[in-house]
KEPAZA-125518 format. One record per residue (C-alpha): residue number from 1; residue in three letters; chain; x, y, z. Coordinates in steps of 0.02 Angstrom, whole numbers, plus 50000, padded with zeros to 5 digits. Layout:
@nr NUM	rest ALA	kette A	east X	north Y	up Z
...
% end
This chain:
@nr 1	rest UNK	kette A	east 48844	north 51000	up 50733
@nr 2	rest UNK	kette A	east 48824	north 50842	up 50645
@nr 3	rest UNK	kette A	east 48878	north 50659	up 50757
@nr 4	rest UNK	kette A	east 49024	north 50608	up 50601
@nr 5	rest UNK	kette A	east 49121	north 50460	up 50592
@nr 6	rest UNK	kette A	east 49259	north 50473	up 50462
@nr 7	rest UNK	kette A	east 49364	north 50339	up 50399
@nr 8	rest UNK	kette A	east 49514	north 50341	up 50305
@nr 9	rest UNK	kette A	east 49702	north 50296	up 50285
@nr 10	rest UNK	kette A	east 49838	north 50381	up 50186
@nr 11	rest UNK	kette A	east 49876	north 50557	up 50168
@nr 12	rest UNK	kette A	east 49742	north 50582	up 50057
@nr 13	rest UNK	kette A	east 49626	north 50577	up 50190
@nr 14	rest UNK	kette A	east 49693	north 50699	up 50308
@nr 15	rest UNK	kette A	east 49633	north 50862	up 50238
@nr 16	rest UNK	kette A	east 49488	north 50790	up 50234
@nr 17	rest UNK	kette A	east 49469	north 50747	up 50420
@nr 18	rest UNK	kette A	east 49519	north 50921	up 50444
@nr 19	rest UNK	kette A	east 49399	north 51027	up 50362
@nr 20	rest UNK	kette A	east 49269	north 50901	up 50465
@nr 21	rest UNK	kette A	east 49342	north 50949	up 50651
@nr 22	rest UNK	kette A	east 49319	north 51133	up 50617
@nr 23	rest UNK	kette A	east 49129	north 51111	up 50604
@nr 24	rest UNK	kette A	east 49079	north 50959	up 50638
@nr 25	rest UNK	kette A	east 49094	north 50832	up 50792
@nr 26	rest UNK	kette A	east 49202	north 50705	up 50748
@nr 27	rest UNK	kette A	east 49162	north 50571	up 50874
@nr 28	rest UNK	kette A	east 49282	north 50411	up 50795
@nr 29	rest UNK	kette A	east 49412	north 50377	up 50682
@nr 30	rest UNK	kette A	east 49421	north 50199	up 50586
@nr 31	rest UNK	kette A	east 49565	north 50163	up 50495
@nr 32	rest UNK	kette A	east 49679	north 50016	up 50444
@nr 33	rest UNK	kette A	east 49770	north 49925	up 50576
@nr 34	rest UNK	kette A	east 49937	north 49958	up 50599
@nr 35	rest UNK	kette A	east 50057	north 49900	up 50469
@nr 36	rest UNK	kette A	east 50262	north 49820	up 50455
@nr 37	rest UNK	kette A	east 50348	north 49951	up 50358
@nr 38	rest UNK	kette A	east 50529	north 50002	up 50347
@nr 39	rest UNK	kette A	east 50682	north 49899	up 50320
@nr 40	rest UNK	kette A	east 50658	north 49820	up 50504
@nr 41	rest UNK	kette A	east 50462	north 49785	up 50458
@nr 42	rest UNK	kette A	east 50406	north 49874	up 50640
@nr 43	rest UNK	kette A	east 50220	north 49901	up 50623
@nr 44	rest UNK	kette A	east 50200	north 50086	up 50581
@nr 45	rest UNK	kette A	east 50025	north 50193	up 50607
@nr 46	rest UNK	kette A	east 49907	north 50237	up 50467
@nr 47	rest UNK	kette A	east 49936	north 50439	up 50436
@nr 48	rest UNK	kette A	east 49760	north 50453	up 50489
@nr 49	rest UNK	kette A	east 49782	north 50359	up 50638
@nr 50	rest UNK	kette A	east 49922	north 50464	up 50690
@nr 51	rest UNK	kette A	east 49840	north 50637	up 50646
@nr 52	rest UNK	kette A	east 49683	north 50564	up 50768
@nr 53	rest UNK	kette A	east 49779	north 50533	up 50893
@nr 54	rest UNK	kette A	east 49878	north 50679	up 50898
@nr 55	rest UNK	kette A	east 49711	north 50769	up 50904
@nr 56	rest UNK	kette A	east 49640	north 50669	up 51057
@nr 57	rest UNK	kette A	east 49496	north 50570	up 50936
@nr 58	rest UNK	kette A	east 49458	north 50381	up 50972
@nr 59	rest UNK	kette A	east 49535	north 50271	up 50842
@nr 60	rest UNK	kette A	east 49461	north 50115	up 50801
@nr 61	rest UNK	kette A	east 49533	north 49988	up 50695
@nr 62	rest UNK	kette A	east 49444	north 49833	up 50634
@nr 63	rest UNK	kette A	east 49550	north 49703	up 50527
@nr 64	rest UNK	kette A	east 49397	north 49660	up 50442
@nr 65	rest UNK	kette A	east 49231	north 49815	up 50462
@nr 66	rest UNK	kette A	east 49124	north 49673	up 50393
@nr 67	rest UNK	kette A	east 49144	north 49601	up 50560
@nr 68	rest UNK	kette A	east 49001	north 49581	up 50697
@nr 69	rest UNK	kette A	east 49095	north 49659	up 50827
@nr 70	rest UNK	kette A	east 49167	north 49813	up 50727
@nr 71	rest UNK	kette A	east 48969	north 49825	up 50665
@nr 72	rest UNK	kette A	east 48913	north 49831	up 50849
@nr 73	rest UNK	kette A	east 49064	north 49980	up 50882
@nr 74	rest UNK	kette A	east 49017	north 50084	up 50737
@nr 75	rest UNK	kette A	east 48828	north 50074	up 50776
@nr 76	rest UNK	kette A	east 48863	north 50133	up 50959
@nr 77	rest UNK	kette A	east 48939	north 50285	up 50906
@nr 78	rest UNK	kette A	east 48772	north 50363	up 50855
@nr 79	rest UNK	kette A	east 48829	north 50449	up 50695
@nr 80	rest UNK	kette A	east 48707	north 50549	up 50569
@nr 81	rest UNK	kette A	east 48865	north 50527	up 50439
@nr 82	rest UNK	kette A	east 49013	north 50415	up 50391
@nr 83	rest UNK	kette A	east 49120	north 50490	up 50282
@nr 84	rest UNK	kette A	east 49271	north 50369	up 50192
@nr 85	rest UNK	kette A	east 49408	north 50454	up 50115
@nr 86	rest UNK	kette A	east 49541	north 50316	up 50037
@nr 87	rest UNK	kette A	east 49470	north 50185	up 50182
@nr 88	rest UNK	kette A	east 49543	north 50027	up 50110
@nr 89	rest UNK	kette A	east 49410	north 49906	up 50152
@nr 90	rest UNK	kette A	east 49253	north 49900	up 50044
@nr 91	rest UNK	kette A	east 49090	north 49935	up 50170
@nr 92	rest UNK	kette A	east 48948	north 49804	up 50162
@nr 93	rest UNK	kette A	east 48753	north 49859	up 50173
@nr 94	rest UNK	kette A	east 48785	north 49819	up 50370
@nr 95	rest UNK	kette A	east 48888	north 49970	up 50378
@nr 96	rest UNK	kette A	east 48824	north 50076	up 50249
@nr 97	rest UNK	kette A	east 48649	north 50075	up 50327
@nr 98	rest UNK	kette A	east 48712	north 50148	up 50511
@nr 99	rest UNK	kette A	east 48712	north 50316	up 50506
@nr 100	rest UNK	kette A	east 48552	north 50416	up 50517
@nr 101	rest UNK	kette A	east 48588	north 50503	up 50342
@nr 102	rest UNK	kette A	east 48721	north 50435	up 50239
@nr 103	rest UNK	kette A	east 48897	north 50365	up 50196
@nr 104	rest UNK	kette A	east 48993	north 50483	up 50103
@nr 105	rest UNK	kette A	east 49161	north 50448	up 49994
@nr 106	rest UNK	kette A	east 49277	north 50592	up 49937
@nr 107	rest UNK	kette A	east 49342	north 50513	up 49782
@nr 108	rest UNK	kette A	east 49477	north 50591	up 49686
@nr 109	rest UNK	kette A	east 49411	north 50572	up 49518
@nr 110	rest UNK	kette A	east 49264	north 50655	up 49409
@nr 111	rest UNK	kette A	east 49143	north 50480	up 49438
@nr 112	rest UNK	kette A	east 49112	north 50365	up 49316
@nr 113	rest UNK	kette A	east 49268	north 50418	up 49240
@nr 114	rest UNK	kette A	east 49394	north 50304	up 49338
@nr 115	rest UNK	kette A	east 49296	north 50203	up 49491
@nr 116	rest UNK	kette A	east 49430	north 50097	up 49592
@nr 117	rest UNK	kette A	east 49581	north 50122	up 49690
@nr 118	rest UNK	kette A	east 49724	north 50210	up 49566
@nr 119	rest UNK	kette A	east 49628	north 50349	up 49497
@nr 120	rest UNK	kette A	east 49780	north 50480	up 49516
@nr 121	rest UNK	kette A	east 49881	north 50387	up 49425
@nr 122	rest UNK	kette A	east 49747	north 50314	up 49289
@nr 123	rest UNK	kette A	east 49716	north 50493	up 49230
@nr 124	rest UNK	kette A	east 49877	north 50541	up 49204
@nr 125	rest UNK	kette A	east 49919	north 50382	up 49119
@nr 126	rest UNK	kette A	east 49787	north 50382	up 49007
@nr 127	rest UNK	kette A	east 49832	north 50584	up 48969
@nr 128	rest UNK	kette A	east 49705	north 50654	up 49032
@nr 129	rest UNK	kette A	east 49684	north 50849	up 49025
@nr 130	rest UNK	kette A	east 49542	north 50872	up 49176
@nr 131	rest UNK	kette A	east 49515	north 50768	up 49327
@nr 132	rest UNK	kette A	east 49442	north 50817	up 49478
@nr 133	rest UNK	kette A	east 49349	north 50780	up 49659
@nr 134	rest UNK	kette A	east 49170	north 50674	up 49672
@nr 135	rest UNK	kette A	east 49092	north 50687	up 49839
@nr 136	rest UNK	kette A	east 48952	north 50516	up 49820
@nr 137	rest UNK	kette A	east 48818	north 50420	up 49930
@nr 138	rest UNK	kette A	east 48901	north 50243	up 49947
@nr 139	rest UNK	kette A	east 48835	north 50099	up 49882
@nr 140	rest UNK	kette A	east 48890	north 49927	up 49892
@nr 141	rest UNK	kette A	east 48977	north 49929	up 49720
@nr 142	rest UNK	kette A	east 49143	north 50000	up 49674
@nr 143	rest UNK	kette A	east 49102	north 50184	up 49667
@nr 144	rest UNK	kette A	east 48949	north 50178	up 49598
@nr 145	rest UNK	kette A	east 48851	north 50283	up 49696
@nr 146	rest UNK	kette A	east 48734	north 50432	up 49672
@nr 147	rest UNK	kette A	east 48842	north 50602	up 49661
@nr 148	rest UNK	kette A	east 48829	north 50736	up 49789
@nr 149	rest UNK	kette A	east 48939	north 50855	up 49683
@nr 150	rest UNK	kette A	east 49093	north 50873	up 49595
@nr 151	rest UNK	kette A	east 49234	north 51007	up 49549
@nr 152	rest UNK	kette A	east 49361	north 50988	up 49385
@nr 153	rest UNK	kette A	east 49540	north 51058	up 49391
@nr 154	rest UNK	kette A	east 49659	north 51041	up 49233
@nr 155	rest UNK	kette A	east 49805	north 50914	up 49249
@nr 156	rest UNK	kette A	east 49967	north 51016	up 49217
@nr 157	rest UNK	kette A	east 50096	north 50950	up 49091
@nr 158	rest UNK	kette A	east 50210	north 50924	up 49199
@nr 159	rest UNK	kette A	east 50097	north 50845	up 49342
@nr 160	rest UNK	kette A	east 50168	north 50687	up 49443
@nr 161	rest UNK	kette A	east 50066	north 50555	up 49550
@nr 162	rest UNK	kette A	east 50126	north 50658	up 49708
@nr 163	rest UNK	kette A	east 50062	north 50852	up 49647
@nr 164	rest UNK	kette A	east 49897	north 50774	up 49600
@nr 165	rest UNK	kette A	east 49861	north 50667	up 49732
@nr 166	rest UNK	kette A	east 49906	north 50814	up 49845
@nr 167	rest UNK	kette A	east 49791	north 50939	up 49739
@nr 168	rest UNK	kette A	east 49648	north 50817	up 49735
@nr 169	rest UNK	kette A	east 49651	north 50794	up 49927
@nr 170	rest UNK	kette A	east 49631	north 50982	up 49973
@nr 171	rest UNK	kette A	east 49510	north 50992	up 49825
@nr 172	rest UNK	kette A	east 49405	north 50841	up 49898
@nr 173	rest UNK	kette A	east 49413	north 50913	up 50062
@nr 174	rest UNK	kette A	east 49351	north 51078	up 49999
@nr 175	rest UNK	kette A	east 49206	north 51025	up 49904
@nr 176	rest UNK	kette A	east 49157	north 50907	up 50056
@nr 177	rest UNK	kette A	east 49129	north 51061	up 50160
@nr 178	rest UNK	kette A	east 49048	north 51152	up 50038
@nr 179	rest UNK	kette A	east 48908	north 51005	up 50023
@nr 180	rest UNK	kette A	east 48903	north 50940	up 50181
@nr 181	rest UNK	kette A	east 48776	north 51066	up 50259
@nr 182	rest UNK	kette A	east 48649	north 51017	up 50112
@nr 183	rest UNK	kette A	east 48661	north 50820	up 50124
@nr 184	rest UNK	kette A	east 48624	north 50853	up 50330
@nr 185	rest UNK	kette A	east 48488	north 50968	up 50295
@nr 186	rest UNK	kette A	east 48403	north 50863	up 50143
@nr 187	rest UNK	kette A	east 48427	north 50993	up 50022
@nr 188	rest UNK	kette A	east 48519	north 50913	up 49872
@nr 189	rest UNK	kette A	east 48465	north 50774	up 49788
@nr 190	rest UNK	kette A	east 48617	north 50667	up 49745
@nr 191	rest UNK	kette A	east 48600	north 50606	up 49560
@nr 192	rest UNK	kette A	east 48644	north 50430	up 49469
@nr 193	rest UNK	kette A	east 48797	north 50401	up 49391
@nr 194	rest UNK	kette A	east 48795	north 50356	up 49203
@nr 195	rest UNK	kette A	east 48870	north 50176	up 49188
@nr 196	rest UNK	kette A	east 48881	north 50179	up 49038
@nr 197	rest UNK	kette A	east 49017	north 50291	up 49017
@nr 198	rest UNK	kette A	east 49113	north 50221	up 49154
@nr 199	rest UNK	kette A	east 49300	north 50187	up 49173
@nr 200	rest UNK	kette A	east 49399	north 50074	up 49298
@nr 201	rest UNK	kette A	east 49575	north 50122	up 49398
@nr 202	rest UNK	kette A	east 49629	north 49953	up 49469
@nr 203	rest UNK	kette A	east 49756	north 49937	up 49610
@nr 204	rest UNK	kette A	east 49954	north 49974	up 49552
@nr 205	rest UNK	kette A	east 50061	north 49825	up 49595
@nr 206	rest UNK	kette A	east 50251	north 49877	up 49617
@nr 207	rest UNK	kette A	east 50291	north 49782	up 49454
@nr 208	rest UNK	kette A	east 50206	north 49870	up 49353
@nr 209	rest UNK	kette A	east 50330	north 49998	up 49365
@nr 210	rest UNK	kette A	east 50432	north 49915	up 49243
@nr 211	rest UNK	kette A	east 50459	north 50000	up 49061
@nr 212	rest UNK	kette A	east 50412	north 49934	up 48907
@nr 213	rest UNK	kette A	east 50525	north 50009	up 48777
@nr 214	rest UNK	kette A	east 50422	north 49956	up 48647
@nr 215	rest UNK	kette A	east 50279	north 50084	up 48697
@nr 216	rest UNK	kette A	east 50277	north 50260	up 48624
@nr 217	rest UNK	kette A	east 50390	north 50375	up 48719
@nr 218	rest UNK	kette A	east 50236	north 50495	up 48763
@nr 219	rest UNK	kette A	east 50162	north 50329	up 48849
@nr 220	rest UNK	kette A	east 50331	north 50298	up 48957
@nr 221	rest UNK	kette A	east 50349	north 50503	up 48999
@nr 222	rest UNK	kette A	east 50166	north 50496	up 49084
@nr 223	rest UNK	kette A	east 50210	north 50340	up 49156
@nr 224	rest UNK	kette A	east 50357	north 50400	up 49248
@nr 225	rest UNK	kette A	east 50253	north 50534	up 49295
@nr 226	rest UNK	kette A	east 50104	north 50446	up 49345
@nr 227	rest UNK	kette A	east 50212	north 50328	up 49443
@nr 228	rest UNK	kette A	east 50301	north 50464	up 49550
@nr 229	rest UNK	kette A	east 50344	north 50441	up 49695
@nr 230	rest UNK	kette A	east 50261	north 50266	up 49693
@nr 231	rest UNK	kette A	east 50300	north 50112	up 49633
@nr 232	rest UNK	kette A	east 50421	north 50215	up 49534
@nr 233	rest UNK	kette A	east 50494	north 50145	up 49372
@nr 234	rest UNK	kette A	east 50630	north 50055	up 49324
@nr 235	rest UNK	kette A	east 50695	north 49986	up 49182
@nr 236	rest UNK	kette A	east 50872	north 49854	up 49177
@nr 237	rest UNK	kette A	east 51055	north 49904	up 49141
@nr 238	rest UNK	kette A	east 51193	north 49792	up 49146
@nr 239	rest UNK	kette A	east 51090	north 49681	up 49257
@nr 240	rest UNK	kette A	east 51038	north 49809	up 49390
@nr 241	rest UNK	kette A	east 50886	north 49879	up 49417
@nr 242	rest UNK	kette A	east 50908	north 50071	up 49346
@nr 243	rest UNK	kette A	east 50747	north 50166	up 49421
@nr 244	rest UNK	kette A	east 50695	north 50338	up 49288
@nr 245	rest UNK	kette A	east 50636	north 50473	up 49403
@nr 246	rest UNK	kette A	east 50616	north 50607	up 49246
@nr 247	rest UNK	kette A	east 50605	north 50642	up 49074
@nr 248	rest UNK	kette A	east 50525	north 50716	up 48917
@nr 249	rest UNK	kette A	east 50478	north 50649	up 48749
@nr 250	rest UNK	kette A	east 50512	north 50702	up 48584
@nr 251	rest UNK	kette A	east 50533	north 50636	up 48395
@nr 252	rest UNK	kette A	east 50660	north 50536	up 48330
@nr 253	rest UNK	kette A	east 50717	north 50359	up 48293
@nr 254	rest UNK	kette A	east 50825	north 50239	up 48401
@nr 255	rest UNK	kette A	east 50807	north 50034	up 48421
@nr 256	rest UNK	kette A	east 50690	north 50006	up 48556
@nr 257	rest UNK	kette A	east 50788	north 50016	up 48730
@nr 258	rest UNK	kette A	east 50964	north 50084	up 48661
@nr 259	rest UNK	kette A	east 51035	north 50236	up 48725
@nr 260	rest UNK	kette A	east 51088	north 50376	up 48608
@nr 261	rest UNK	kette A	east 51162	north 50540	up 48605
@nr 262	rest UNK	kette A	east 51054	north 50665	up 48518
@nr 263	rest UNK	kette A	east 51071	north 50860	up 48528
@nr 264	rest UNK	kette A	east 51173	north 50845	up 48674
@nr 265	rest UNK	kette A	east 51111	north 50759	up 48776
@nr 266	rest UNK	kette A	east 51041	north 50584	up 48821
@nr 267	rest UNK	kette A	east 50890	north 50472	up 48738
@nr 268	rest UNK	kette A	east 50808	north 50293	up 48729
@nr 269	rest UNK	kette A	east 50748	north 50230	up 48577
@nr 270	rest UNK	kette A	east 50564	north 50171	up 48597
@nr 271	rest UNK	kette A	east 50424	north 50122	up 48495
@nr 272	rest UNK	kette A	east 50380	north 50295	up 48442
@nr 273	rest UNK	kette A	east 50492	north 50444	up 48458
@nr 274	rest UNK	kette A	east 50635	north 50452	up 48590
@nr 275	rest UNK	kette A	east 50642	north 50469	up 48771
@nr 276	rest UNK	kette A	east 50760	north 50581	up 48867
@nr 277	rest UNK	kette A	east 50793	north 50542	up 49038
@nr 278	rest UNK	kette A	east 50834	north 50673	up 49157
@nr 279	rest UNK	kette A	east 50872	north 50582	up 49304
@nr 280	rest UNK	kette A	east 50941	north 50412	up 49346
@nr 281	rest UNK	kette A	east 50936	north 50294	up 49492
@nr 282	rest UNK	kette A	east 51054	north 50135	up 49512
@nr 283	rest UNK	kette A	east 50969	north 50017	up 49648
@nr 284	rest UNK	kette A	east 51055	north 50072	up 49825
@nr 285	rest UNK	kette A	east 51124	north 50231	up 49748
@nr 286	rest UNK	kette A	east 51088	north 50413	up 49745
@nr 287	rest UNK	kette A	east 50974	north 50491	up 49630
@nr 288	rest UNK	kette A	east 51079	north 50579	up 49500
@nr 289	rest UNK	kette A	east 51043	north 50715	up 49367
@nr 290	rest UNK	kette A	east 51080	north 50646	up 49183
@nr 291	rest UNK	kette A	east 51248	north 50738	up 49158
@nr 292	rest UNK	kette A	east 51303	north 50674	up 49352
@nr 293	rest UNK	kette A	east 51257	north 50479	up 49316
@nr 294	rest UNK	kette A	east 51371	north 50483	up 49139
@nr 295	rest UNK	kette A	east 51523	north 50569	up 49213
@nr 296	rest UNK	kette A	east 51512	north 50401	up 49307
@nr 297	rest UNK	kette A	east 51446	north 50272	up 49192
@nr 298	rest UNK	kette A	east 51509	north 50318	up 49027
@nr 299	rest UNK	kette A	east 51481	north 50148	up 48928
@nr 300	rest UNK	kette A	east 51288	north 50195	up 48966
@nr 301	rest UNK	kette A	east 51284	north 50247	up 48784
@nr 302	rest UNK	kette A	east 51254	north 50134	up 48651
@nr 303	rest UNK	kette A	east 51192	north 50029	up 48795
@nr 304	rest UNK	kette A	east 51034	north 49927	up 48778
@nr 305	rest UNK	kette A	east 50890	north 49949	up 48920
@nr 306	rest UNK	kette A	east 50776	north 49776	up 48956
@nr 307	rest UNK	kette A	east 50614	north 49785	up 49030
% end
C-alpha cells in the first residue's frame, strides 16, 4: 500500500477519501480550518474533517499550507502521494515537490475545458451537453497540469448544481482508483493539457445569484439550475427578495421582468422567450409550488420583477 496524504474540504471530496482507505494507507488528512457558520456563527468542521475523524485519521489543518511549519508537518508524514480533491488553498512548489511520486487533483471537469473553482456550475451555465472527471499531476498554475486520465458523462436536461456535483464526486473517485495503481507503479505517462483550448470557472459570489430579466429565458432556466442549491437565485418583488428555485423556458413575448398568465399558468417576460417559474421563495418563508404562492399573493400578476 501506498503512504497517501489526501486533502480536501467539501462534500466533494469525501468519496474520494473513501475509495483511498479501502486500498491505500491514508496516513493524514489536511483540510480547511474550522469555519463560523449558522445563524449563531459557531465554527463548524470541514465535511472532510468530520468524516476523518470519525474514521480515527490525523487531521491537520494549516491556515495558510504555504507556511514553514505546515511544510515541515506534511514532509514528516513520509507520503509517496498527495492527493487534493476541492482543497481550497492553492499548493506552492514547497508542497508539490514532497511526496516521493506526485500530487494528484480530482477535478470535476474534462481539463482545459473549465480550470478554477466553479466548474459544476460553469458547465451547466454555459449549456453544456458532456462534462466529466480529470484526475492531473499538479502544477503550480490553476489546473494546468499534465492529465492522468479522464471519464465524460452527459449533463441531463434537467441537471442542477447539487445532482452534478454529486455525480462528478463518485465519478472522480472512481476514476482515481482506477489510475492510481499505474501513477505508483510508473506505468502511465500523464500528458499536457492543450492551453489553447482552455476555459476558466471563477469562484461564485452569492450576488451573482441575482436575475437579469433582460437575458434569454434559456440563460435564466440554466442559471437557476446551475445555481441550485447554492447561492440560489433571486430576483425582487414588491421590495423583497423573491428567491426562484424552478422553472422551464419556452417562446413567447412579455416586457422584460413582468409576470403573465399564459396557458394556465405563470411566466416572466425576458429578453428572449418567457420563463415559467415553478416554485417561489419569499425571504424567511417557505418554499412554495407556483399554484400555492398565488393562492396567497394574487397581485403577483401583472407585477414587475427587478434584478
Amino acid at each position: 500500500m501506498a503512504r497517501i496524504v489526501f486533502m480536501g474540504t467539501p462534500d466533494f471530496a469525501l468519496p474520494s477519501l473513501r475509495v483511498l482507505l479501502e486500498s491505500q494507507d491514508v496516513v493524514a488528512v489536511v483540510t480547511q480550518p474550522d469555519r463560523p457558520a449558522g445563524r449563531k456563527r459557531q465554527l463548524r468542521a470541514s465535511p472532510v474533517k468530520q468524516f476523518a475523524l470519525n474514521a480515527d485519521l490525523p487531521v491537520l489543518q494549516p491556515a495558510r499550507i504555504r507556511d514553514a511549519d505546515a511544510t515541515a508537518a506534511l514532509q514528516g508524514l513520509d507520503a509517496d502521494v498527495f492527493v487534493v480533491a476541492a482543497y481550497g488553498q492553492i499548493l506552492p512548489r514547497s508542497v508539490l515537490d514532497i511526496p516521493r511520486v506526485a500530487c494528484l487533483n480530482v477535478h470535476a471537469s474534462l481539463l482545459p475545458r473549465w480550470r478554477g473553482a466553479a466548474p459544476i456550475q460553469a458547465a451547466i451555465l454555459a449549456g453544456d451537453q458532456e462534462t466529466g472527471a480529470t484526475i492531473m499531476v499538479m502544477d503550480e498554475g490553476l489546473d494546468t497540469g499534465p492529465l492522468v486520465a479522464q471519464r465524460p458523462i452527459t449533463i441531463d436536461a434537467a441537471e442542477t448544481g447539487q445532482s452534478l456535483h454529486d455525480r462528478l464526486a463518485v465519478l472522480g473517485a472512481e476514476l482515481l482508483a482506477a489510475c492510481l495503481p499505474s501513477v505508483l507503479d510508473g506505468s502511465i505517462a500523464p500528458a499536457a493539457q492543450d492551453a489553447s483550448r482552455a476555459t476558466y470557472a471563477p469562484s461564485i459570489k452569492k450576488d451573482q445569484g441575482a436575475l437579469d430579466w433582460t437575458r434569454p429565458a434559456a440563460e435564466i432556466e440554466r442559471k437557476v439550475r446551475a445555481f441550485t442549491p447554492w447561492p440560489g437565485t433571486f430576483t425582487r418583488w414588491n421590495d423583497m427578495t423573491l428567491k426562484i428555485h424552478g422553472g422551464y423556458d419556452d417562446a413567447g413575448v412579455a416586457p422584460f421582468g413582468t409576470v403573465v398568465e399564459r396557458g394556465g399558468s405563470v411566466a416572466i417576460g425576458t429578453g428572449r422567450g418567457l420563463y415559467f417559474p415553478t416554485e417561489l421563495q419569499l425571504a424567511g418563508k417557505r418554499r412554495q409550488s407556483i399554484a400555492v404562492f398565488l393562492n396567497g399573493h394574487g397581485d403577483f400578476i401583472g407585477s414587475i420583477l427587478r434584478s
